[in-house]
TIDO-893247 format. One record per residue (C-alpha): residue number from 1; residue in one letter; x, y, z. Coordinates in nm, 4 decimals. Layout:
// residues N
+-----+-----+----------+----------+----------+
|   n | res |        X |        Y |        Z |
+-----+-----+----------+----------+----------+
| NUM |   a |        X |        Y |        Z |
...
+-----+-----+----------+----------+----------+
END
This chain:
// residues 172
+-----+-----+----------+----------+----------+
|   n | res |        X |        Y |        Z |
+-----+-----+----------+----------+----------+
|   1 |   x |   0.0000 |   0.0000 |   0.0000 |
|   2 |   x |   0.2852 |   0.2225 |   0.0624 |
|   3 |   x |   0.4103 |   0.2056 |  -0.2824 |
|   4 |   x |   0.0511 |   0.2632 |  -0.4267 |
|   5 |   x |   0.0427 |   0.5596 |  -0.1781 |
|   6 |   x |   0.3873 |   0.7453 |  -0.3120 |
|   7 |   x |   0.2951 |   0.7073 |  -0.6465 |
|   8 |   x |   0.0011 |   0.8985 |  -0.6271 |
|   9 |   x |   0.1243 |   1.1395 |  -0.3982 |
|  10 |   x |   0.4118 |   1.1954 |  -0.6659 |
|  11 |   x |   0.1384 |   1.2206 |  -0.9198 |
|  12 |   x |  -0.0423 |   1.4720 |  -0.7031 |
|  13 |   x |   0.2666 |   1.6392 |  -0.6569 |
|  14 |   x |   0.3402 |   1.6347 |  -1.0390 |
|  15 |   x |   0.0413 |   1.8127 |  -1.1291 |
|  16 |   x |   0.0272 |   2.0746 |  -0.8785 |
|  17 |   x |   0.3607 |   2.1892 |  -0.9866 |
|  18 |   x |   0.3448 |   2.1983 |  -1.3727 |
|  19 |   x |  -0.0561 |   2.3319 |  -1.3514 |
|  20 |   x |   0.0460 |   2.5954 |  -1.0601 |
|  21 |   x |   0.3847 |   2.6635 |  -1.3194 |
|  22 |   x |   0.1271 |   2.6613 |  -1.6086 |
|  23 |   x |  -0.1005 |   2.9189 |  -1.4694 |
|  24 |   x |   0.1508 |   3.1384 |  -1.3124 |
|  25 |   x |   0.0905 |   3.0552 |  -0.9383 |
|  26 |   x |   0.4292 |   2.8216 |  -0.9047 |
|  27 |   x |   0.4659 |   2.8389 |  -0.5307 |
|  28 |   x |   0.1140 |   2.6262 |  -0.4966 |
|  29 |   x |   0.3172 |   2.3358 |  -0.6895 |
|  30 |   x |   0.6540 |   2.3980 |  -0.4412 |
|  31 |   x |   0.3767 |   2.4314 |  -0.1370 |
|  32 |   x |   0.2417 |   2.0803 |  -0.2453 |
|  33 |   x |   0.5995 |   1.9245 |  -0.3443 |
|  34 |   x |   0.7146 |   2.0718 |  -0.0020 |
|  35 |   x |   0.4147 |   1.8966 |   0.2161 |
|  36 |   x |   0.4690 |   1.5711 |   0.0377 |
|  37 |   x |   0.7999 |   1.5685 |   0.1384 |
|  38 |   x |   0.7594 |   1.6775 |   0.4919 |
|  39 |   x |   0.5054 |   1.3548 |   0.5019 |
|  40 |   x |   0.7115 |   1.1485 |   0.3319 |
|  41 |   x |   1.0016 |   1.2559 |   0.5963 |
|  42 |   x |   0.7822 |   1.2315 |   0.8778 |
|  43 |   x |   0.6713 |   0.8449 |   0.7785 |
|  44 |   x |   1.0551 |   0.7554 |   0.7080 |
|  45 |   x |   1.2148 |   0.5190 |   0.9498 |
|  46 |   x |   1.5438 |   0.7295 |   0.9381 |
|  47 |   x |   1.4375 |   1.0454 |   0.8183 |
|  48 |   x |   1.7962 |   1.1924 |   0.8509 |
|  49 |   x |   1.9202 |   0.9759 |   0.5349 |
|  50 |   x |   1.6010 |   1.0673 |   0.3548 |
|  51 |   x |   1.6562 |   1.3953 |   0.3947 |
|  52 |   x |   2.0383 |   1.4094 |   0.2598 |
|  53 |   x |   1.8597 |   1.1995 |  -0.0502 |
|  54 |   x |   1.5830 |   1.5052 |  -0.1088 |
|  55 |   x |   1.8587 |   1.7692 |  -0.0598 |
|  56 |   x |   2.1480 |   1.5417 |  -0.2837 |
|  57 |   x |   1.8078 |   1.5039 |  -0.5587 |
|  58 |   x |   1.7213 |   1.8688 |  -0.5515 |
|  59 |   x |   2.0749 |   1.9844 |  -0.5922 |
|  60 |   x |   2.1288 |   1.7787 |  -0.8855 |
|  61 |   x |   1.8281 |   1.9069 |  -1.0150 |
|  62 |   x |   1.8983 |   2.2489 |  -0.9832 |
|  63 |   x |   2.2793 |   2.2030 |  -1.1548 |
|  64 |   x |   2.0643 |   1.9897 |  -1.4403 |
|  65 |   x |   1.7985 |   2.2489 |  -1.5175 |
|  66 |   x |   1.9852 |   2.5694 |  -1.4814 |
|  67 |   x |   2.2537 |   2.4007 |  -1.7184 |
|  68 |   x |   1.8862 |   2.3485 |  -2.0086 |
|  69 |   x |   1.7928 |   2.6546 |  -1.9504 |
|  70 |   x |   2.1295 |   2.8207 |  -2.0105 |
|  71 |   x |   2.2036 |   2.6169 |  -2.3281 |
|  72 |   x |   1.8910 |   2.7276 |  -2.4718 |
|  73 |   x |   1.7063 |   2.3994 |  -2.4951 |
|  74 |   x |   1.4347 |   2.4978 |  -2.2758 |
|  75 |   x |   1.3010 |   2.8329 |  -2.1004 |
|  76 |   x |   1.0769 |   2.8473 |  -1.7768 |
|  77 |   x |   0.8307 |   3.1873 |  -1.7336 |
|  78 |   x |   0.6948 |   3.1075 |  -1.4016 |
|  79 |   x |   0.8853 |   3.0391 |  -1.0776 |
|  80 |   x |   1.2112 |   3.2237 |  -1.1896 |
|  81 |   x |   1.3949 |   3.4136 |  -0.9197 |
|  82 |   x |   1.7180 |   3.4351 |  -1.0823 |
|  83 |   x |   1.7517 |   3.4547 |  -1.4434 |
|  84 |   x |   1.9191 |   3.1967 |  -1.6897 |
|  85 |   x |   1.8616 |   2.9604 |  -1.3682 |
|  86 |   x |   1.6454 |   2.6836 |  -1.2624 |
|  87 |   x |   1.2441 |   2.7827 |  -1.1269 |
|  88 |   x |   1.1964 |   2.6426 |  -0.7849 |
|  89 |   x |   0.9005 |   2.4634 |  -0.9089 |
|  90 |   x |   1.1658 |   2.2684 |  -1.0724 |
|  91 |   x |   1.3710 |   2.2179 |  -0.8114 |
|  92 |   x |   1.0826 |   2.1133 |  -0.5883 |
|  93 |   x |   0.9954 |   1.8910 |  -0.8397 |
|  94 |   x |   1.3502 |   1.6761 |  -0.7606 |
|  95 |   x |   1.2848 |   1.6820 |  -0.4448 |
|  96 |   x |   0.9667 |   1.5227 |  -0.4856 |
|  97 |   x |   1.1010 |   1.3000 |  -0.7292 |
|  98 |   x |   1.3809 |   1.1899 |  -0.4395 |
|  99 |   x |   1.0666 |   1.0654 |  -0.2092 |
| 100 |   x |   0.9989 |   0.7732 |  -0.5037 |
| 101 |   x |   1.3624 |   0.6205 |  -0.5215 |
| 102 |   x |   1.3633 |   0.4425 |  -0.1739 |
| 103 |   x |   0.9797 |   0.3585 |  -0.2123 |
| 104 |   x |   0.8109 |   0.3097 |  -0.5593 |
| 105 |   x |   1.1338 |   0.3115 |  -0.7238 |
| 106 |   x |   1.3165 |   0.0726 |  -0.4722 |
| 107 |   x |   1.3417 |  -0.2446 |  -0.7134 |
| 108 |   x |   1.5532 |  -0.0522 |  -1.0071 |
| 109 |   x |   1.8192 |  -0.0186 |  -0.7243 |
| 110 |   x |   1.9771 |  -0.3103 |  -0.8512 |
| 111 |   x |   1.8400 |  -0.2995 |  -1.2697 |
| 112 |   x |   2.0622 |   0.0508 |  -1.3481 |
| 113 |   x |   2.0598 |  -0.0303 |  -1.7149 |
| 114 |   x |   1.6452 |  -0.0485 |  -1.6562 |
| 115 |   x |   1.6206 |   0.2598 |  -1.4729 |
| 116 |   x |   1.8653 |   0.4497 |  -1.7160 |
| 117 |   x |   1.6182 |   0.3231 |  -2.0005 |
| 118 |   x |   1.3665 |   0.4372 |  -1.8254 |
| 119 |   x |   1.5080 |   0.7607 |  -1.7340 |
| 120 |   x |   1.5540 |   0.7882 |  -2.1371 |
| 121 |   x |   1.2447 |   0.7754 |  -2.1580 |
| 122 |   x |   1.0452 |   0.8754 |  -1.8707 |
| 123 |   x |   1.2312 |   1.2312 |  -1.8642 |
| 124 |   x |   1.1513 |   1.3817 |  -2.1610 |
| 125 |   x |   0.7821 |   1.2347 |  -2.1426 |
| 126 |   x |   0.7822 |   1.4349 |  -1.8486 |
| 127 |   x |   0.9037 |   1.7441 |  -2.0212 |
| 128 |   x |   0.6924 |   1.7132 |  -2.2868 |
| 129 |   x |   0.3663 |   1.6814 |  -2.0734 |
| 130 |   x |   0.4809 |   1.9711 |  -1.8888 |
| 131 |   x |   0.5131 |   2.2046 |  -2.1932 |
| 132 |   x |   0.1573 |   2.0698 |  -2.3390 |
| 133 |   x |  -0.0157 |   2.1618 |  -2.0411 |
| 134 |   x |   0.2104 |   2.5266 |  -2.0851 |
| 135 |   x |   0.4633 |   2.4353 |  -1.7629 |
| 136 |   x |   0.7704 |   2.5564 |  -2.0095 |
| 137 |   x |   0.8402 |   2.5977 |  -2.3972 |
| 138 |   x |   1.1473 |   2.4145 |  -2.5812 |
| 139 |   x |   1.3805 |   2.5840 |  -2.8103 |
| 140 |   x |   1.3939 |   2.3093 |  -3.0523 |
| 141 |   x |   1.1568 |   2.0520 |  -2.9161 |
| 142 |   x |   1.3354 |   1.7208 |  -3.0963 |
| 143 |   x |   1.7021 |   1.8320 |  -2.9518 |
| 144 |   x |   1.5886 |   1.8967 |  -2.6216 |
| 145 |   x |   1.4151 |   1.5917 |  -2.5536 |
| 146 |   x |   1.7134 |   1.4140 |  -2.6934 |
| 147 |   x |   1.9240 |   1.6137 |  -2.4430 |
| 148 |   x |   1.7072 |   1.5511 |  -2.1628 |
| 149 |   x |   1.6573 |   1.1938 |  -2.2290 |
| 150 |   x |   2.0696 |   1.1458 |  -2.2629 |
| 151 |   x |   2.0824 |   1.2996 |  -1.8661 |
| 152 |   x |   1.7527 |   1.1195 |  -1.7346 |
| 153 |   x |   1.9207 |   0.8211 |  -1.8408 |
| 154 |   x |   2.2765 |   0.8890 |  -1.6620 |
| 155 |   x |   2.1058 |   1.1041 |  -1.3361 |
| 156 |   x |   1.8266 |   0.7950 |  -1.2870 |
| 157 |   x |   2.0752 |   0.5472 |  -1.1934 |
| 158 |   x |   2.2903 |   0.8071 |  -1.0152 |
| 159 |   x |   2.0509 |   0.9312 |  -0.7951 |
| 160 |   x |   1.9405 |   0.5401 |  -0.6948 |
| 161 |   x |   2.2867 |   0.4807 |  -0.6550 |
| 162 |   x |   2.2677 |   0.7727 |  -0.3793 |
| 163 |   x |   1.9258 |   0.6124 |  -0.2579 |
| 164 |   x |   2.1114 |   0.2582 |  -0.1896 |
| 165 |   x |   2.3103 |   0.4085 |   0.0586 |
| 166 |   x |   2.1111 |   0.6891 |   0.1783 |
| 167 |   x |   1.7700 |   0.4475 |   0.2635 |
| 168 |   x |   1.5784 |   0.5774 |   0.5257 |
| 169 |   x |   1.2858 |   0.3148 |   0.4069 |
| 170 |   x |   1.5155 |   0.0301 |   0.4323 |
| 171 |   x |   1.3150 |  -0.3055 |   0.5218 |
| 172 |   x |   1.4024 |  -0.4607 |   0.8287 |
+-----+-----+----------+----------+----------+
END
């Protein structure tokens, strides 16, 4: 039930940030992302590790998206607090993503080469739901995706990699 529970929570989470993003009220997305979190803290049986994992997810995320936006491949209007960067919205949006590797994503721990595919492909389906629904606009919509499937597929396995040993879910 757990599992069932963080995926839709992530879902939830999903949504409220690329709709708030969408519609020019980003912070309600970062208020959900940020209460999802907090529960998902609060429920951890170590929440210190858990926490290094949101803050290790959100970082990369930050690096990762400020380094799209300033190659051109994809621009953010919503959310921005210091231009050519990343839109918290974003950033909240890895640090809701963190909550999933030690819980719905636990099992690719040990498949890397399925979570990099799935990264490849997950990622820019991501991306390219967000700028349907009006969350962001590409430069050159074919490129990017191919850019941002190429890092979903290496920062996937990376940041389970950091989940393995930062598991404040582990099963007893």
């Amino acid at each position: 039930m757990r599992l069932v529970f963080n995926v839709i929570l992530f879902q939830l989470g999903w949504f409220a940030c690329v709709l708030g993003a969408a519609r020019g009220l980003p912070w309600v997305g970062a208020l959900a992302a940020a209460a999802i979190v907090g529960w998902h803290l609060a429920r951890a049986a170590q929440p210190k590790p858990e926490l290094a994992l949101v803050v290790i997810a959100a970082g990369v995320g930050a690096v990762f998206e400020t380094l799209l936006v300033q190659a051109g491949w994809v621009q953010f209007s919503a959310g921005v607090l210091v231009e050519g960067t990343a839109p918290y919205w974003m950033i909240a949006l890895w640090a809701l993503f963190a909550t999933t590797l030690n819980v719905s994503l636990r099992t690719l721990r040990s498949h890397l080469g399925l979570a990099a595919l799935l990264g490849a492909v997950g990622g820019p389906a991501a991306y390219y739901a967000g700028a349907r629904l009006g969350a962001l606009e590409f430069v050159a919509a074919g490129a990017a995706l191919a850019v941002i499937g190429a890092g979903w597929a290496i920062l996937t396995p990376v940041l389970l990699g950091a989940a393995r040993r930062l598991d404040g879910y582990a099963q007893s």
